[in-house]
Each structure stands twice: as C-alpha cells, then as structure tokens.
KEVOLUM-827917 format. One line per 10 residues: their letters; for each residue x, y, z of N, C-alpha, C, O, CB. Coordinates in nm, 4 decimals. Glycine has a CB too. Layout:
<nodes>
A	X,Y,Z,X,Y,Z,X,Y,Z,X,Y,Z,X,Y,Z ~ ...
</nodes>
This chain:
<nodes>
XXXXXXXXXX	-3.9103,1.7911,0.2317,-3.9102,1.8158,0.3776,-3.7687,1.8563,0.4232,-3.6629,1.8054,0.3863,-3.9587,1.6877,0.4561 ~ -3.7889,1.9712,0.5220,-3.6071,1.9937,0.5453,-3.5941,1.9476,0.6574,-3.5229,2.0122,0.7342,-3.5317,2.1483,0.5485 ~ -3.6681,1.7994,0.7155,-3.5758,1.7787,0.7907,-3.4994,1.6685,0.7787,-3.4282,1.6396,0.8749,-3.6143,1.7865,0.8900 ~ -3.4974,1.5824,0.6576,-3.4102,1.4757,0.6324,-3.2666,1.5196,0.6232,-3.1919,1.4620,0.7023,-3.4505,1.4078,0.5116 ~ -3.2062,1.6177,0.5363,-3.0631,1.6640,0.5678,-3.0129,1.6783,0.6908,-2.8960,1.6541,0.7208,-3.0394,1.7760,0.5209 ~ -3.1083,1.7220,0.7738,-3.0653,1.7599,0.9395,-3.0511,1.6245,0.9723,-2.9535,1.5777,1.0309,-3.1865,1.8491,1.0530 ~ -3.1422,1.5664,0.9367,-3.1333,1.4100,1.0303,-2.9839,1.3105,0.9478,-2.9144,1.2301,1.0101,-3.3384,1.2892,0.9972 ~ -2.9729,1.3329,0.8540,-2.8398,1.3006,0.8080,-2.7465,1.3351,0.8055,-2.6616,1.2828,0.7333,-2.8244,1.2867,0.7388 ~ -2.7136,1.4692,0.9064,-2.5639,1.5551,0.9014,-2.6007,1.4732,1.0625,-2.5299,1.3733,1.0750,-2.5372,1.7877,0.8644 ~ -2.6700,1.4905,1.1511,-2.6530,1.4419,1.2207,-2.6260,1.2959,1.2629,-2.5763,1.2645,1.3711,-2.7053,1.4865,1.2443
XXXXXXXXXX	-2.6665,1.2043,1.1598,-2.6538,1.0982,1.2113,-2.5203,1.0766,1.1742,-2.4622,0.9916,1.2417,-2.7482,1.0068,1.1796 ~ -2.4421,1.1425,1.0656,-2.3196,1.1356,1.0279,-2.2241,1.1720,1.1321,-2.1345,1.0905,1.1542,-2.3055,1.2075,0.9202 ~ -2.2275,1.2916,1.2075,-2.2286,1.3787,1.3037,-2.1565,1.2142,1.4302,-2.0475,1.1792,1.4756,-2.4246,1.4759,1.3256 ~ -2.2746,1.1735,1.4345,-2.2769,1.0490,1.5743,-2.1906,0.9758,1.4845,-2.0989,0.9762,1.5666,-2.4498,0.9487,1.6385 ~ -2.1552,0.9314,1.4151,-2.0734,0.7874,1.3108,-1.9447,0.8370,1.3673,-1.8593,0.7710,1.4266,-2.0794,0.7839,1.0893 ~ -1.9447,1.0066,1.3299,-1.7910,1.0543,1.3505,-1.7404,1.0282,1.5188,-1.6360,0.9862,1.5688,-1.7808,1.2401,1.3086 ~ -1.8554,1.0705,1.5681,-1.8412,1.0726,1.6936,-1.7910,0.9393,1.7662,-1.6795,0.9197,1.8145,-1.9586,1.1152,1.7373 ~ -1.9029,0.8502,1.7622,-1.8464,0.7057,1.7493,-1.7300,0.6229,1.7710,-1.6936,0.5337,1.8476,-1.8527,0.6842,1.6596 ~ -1.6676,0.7169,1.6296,-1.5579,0.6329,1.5279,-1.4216,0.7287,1.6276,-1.3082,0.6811,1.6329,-1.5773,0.6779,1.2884 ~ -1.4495,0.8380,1.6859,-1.3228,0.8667,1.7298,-1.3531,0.8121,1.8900,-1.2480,0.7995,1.9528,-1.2751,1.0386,1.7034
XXXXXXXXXX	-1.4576,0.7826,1.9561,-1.4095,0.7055,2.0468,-1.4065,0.5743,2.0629,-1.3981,0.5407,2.1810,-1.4458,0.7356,2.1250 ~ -1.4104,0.4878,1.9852,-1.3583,0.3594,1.9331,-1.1952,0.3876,1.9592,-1.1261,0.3257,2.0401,-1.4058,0.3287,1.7587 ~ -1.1514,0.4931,1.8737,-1.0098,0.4897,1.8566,-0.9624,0.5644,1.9886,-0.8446,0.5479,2.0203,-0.9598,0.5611,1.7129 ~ -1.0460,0.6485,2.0725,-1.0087,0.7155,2.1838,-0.9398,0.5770,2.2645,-0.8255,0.5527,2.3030,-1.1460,0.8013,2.2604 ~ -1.0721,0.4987,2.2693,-1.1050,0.3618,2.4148,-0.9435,0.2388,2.3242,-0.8890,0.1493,2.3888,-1.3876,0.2309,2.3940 ~ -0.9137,0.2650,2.2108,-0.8193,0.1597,2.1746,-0.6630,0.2256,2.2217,-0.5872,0.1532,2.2861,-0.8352,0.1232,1.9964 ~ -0.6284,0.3435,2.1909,-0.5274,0.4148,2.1851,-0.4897,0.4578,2.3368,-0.3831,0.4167,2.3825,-0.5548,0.5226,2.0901 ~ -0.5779,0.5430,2.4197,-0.5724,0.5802,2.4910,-0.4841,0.4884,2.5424,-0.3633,0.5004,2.5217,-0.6663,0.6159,2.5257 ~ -0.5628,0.3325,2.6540,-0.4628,0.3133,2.7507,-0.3354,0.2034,2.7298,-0.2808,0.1355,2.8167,-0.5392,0.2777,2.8668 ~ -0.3033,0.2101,2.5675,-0.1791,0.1705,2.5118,-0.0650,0.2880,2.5307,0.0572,0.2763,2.5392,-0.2040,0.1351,2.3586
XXXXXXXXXX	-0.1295,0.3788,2.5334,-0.0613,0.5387,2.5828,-0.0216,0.5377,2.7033,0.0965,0.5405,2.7378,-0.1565,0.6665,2.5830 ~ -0.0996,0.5343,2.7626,-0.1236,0.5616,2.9453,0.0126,0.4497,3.0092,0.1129,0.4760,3.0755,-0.3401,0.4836,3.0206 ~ -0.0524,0.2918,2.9414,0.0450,0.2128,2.9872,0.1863,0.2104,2.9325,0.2662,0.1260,2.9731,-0.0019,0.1005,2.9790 ~ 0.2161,0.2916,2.8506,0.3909,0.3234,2.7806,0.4000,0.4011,2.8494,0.5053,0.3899,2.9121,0.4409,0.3732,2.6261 ~ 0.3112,0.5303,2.8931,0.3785,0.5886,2.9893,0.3932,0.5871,3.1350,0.4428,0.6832,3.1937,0.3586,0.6715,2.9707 ~ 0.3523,0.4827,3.1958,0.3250,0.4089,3.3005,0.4477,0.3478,3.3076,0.5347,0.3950,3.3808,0.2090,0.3241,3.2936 ~ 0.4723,0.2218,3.2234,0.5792,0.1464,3.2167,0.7182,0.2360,3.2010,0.8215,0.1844,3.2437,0.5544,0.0509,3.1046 ~ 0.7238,0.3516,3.1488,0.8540,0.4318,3.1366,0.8696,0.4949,3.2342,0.9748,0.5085,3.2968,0.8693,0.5184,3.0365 ~ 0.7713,0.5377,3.2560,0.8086,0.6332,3.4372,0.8573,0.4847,3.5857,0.9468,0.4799,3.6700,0.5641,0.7486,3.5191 ~ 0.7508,0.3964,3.5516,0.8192,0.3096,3.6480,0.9928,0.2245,3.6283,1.0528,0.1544,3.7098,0.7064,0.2009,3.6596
XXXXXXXXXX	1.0260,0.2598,3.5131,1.1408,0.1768,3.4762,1.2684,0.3517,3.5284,1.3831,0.3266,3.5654,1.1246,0.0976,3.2483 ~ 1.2282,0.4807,3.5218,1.2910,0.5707,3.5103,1.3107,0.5934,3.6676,1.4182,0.6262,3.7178,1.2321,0.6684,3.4207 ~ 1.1626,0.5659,3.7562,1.2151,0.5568,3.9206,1.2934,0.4695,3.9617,1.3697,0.4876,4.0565,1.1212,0.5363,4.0143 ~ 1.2823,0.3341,3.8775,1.3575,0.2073,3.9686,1.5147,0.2578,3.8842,1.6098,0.2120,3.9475,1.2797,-0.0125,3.9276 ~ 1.5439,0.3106,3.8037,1.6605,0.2975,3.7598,1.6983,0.4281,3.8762,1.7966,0.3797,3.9323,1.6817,0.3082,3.5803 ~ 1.6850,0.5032,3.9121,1.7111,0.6006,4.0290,1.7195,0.5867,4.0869,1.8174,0.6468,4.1309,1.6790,0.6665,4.0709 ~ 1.6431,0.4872,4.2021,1.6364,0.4656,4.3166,1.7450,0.3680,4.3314,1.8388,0.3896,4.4081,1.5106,0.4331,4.3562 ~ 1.7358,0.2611,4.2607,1.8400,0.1728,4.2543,1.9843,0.1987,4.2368,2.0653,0.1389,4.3076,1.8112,0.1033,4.1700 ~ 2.0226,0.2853,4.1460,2.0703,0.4023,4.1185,2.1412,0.4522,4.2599,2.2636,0.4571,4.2727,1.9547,0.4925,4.0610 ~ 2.0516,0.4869,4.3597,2.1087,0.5606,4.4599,2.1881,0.4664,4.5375,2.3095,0.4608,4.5571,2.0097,0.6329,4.5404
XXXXXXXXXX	2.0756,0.3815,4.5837,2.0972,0.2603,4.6908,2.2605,0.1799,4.7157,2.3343,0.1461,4.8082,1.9886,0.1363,4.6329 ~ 2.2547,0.1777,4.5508,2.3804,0.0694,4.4930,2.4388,0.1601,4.3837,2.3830,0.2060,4.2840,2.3207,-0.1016,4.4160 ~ 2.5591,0.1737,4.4251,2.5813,0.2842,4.2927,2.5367,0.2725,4.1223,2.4653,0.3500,4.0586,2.7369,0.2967,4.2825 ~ 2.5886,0.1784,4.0871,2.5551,0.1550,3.9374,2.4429,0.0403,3.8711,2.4135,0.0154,3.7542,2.6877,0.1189,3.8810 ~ 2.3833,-0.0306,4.0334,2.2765,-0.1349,3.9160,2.1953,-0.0744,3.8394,2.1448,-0.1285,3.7410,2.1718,-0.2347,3.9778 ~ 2.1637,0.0940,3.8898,2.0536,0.0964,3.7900,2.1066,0.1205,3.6127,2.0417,0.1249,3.5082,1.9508,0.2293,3.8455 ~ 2.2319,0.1308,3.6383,2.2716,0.1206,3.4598,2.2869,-0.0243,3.4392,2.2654,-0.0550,3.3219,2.4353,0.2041,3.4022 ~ 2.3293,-0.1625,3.5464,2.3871,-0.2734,3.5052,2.2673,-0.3243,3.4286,2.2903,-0.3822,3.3224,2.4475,-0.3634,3.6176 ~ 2.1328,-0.3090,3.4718,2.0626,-0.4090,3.4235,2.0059,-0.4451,3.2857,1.9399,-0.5406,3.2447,1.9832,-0.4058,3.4887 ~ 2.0664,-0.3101,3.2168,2.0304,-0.3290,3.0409,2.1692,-0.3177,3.0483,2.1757,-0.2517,2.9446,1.9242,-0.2051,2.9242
XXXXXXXXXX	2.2961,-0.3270,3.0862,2.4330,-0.3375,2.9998,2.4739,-0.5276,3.0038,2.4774,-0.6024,3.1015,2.5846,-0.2169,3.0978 ~ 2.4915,-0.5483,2.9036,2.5443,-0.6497,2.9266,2.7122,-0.6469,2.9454,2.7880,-0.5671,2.8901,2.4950,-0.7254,2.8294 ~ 2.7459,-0.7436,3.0283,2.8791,-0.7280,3.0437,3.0082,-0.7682,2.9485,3.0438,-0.8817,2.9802,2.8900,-0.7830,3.1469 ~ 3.0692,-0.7280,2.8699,3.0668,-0.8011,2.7208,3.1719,-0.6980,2.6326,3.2937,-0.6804,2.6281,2.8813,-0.8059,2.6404 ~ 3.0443,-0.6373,2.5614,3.1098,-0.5362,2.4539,3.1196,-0.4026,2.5325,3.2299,-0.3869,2.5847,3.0119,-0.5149,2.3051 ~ 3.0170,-0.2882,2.5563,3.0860,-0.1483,2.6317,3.0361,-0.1811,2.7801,3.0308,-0.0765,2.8447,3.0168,0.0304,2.5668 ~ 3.0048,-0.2725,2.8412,2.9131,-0.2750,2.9403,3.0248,-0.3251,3.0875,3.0085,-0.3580,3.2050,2.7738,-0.3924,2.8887 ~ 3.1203,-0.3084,3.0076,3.2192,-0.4309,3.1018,3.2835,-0.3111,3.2529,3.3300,-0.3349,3.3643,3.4143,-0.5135,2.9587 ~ 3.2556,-0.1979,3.1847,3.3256,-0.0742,3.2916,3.2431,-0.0536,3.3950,3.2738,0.0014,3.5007,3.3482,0.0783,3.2286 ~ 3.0920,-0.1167,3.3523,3.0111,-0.0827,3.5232,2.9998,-0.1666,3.5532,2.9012,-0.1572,3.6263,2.8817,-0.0209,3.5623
X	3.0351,-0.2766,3.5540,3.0458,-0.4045,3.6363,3.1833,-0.4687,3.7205,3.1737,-0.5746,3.7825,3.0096,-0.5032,3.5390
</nodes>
C-alpha cells in the first residue's frame, strides 16, 4: 500500500515539527529576556548618566582599583 510511507514521512514531518517548537517555547523568551534586561540596564545607565553626571558608570566601578577617578 503506498500510503504507509506518506503516513511516516509525515508523522516524522510533525516529530520535527514538535521538536523545534519545544526548543522555539524554551529559547525564545531566555532571548527576549537578555534582551530586555540589556536594553533596560543601557537606558538607566543614560538617563542616569544625564541627570547626575557619572552614576551611570559608578554603579559597576568599584571604587578601589581603576574605578577611583569617577568617584
């Protein structure tokens, strides 16, 4: 009968299908939220930035080893 091959490229067909949105629904909003979290860390360092001249560099320098000139 030819339609068992059909019915097995297809059901293979759906496995694939499946299997990449498994990894779509896992990946995706680990993506979304890195780039979420980087754009919000890139406005507040700007804005802050403006407001106050240098906090938006103070808050990852520690004051110490090179960090001591913006503080």
């Amino acid at each position: 009968m030819p339609v068992a091959p059909l019915l097995r490229n297809f059901l293979i067909l759906l496995g694939i299908i499946y299997l990449f949105s498994i990894l779509i629904s896992v990946i995706m909003p680990v993506v979304v939220m890195v780039v979420l979290v980087g754009l919000i860390a890139v406005w507040l360092n700007i804005t802050l930035g403006r407001r106050k001249r240098n906090i938006g560099r103070t808050w990852y320098m520690r004051p110490g080893r090179g960090g001591q000139r913006y503080w």
